[in-house]
C-alpha atoms as one frame of an Amber mdcrd trajectory, in Angstrom:
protein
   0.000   0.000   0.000   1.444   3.174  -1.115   4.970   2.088  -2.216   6.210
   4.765  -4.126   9.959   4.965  -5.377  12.264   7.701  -4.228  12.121   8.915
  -8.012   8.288   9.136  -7.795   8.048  11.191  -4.487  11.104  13.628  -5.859
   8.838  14.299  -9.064   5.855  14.651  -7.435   7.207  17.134  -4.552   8.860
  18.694  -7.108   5.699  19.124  -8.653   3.495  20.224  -5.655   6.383  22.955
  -4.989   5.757  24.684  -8.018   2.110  24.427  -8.353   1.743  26.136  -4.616
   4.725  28.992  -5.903   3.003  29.804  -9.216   0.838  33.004  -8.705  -3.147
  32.745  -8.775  -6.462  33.863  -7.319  -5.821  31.722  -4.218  -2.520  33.141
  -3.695  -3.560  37.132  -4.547  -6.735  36.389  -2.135  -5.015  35.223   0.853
  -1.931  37.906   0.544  -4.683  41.050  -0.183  -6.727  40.311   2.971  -3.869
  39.829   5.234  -1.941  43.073   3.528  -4.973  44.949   4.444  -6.455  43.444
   7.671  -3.960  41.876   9.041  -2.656  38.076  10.110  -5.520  36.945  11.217
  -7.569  37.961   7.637  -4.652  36.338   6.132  -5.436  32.677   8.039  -8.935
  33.251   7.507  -8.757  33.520   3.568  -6.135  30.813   3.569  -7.965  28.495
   5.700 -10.754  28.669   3.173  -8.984  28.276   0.216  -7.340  25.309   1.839
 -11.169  24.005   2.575 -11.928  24.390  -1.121  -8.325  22.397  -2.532 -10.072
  19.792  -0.300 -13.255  19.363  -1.781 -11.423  19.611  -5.083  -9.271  16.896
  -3.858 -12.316  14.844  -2.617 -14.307  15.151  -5.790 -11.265  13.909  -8.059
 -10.662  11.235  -5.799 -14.352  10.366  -6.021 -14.613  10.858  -9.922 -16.917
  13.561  -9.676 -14.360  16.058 -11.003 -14.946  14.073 -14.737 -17.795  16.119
 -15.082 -16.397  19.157 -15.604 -13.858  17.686 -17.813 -16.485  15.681 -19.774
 -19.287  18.581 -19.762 -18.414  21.677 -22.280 -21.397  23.078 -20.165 -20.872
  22.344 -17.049 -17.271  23.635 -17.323 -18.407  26.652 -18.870 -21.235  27.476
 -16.051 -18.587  26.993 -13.382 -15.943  29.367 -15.474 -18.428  32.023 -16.014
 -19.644  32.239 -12.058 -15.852  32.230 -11.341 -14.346  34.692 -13.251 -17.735
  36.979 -12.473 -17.335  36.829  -8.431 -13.382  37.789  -9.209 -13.896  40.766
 -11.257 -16.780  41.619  -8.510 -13.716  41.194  -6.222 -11.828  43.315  -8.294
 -14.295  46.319  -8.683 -14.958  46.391  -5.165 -11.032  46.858  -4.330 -10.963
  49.281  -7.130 -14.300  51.338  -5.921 -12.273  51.420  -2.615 -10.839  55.105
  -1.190  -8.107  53.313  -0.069  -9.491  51.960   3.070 -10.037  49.116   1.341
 -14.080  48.423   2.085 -14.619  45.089   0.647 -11.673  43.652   3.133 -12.020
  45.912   5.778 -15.719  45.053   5.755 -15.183  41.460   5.385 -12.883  41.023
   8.342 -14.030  43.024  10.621 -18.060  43.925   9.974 -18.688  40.480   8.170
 -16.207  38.430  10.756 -13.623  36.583   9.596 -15.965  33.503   9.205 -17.137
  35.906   6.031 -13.537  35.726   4.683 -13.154  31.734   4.796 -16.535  31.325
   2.904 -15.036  33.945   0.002 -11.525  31.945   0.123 -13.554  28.676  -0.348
 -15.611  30.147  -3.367 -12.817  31.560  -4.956 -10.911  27.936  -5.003 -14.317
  25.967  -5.798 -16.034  28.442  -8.654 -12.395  27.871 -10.513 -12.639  24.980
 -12.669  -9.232  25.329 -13.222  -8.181  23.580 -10.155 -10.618  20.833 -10.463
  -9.438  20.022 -14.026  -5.641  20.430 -13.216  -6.695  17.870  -9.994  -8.146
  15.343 -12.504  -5.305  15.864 -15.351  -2.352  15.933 -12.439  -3.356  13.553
  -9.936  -3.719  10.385 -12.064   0.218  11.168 -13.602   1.038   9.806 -10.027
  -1.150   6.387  -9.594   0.686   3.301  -9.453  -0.232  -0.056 -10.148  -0.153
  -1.950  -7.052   0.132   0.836  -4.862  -3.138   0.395  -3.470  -6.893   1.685
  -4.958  -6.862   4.354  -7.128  -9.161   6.688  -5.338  -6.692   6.524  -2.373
  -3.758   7.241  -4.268  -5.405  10.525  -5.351  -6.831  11.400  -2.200  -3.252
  10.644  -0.728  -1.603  12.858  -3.229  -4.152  15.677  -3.108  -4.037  15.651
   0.190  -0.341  15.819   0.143  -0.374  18.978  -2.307  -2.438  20.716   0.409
   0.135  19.725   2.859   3.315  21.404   0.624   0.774  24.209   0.718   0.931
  24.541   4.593   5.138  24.547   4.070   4.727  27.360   1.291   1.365  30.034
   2.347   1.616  30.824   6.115   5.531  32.744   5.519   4.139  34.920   3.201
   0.865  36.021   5.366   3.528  36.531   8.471   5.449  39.138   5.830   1.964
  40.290   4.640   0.978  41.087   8.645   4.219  43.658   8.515   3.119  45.046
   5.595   0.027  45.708   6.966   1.356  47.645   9.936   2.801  50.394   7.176
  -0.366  50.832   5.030  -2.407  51.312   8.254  -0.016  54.754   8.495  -0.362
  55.243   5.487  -3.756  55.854   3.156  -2.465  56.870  -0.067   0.077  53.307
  -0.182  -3.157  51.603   0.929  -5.240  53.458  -1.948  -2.292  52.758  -4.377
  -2.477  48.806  -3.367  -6.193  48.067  -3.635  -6.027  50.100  -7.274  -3.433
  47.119  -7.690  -5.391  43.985  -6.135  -8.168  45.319  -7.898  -6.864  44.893
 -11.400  -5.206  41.998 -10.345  -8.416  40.413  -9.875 -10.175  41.574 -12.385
  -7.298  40.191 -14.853  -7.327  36.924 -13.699 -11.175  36.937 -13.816 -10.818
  38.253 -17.246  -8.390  35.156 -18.198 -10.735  32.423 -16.394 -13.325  33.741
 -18.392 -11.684  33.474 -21.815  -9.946  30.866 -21.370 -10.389  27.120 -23.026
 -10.828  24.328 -21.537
């Protein structure tokens, strides 16, 4: 069970690494609430993107994750809601006087419970990430190794865990940044102009993008 060679752990570590480095919605969520809230907005939107690579993990383990990758429609209903509640994202940071409103309100007003539900929507309404989990995850099944559905549950999981190695240093350097655009408003006006077409970029790519 699970007998993997030293070759097959190095690629797929190798693998994770990168994947977890390479620059996303997941990645510009977590670091814009904890730039402008603070750590603890930080955990919060990484805690629920973390929730939603898990449910992505679960469904590819479970086979569900073949619908999207069999289903021109069903793919293209998930893309659209995706990339729509990212440029939302992104207009609200840009609409923002540099207080930024739609984190400020989220992690304070709208508790930070608010924040974990938006981190696991932005992971979940990208079909992206369910289609890389179903195209990635089966690279690394070996015969004998055990069922197949536990193999990719194992290595999903495992991608999540690299994750946990990866996120959490760059929300404790977000928290200091923090601490300067509380003193000053124009930096913080200046960023969420930045986060704002961020996100609205990357909803703009999801939404034109092919499967």
């Amino acid at each position: 069970m699970f007998d993997y060679s030293l070759a097959h752990w190095i690629a797929f570590l190798t693998a994770a690494t990168l994947l977890n480095l390479s620059p996303g919605p997941d990645i510009a969520f977590i670091l814009g609430h904890t730039i402008r809230s603070g750590m603890r907005s930080g955990f919060a939107a990484l805690f629920g993107i973390w929730s939603g690579a898990c449910l992505h993990v679960l469904m590819a383990a479970a086979g569900l994750s073949a619908i999207l990758a069999a289903s021109a429609l069903a793919f293209s209903t998930v893309k659209w809601i995706g990339a729509a509640y990212l440029i939302w994202l992104g207009i609200q940071a840009l609409r923002s006087k540099g207080e930024a409103a739609w984190i400020k309100e989220a992690g304070k007003t709208l508790s930070f419970g608010r924040i974990y539900r938006q981190g696991i929507l932005v992971s979940l309404l990208n079909p992206k990430v369910a289609i890389f989990f179903l195209a990635f995850l089966p690279q690394f099944v070996v015969e004998g190794a055990g069922p197949v559905w536990a193999q990719l549950l194992l290595h999903g999981s495992l991608i999540i865990v690299v994750a946990a190695f990866i996120e959490p240093p760059l929300i404790l350097l977000g928290g200091r940044l923090s601490e300067a655009l509380r003193r000053n408003r124009s930096l913080g006006l200046w960023l969420d102009r930045g986060l704002g077409t961020l996100f609205v970029a990357l909803g703009v790519r999801l939404a034109i993008s092919a499967r």
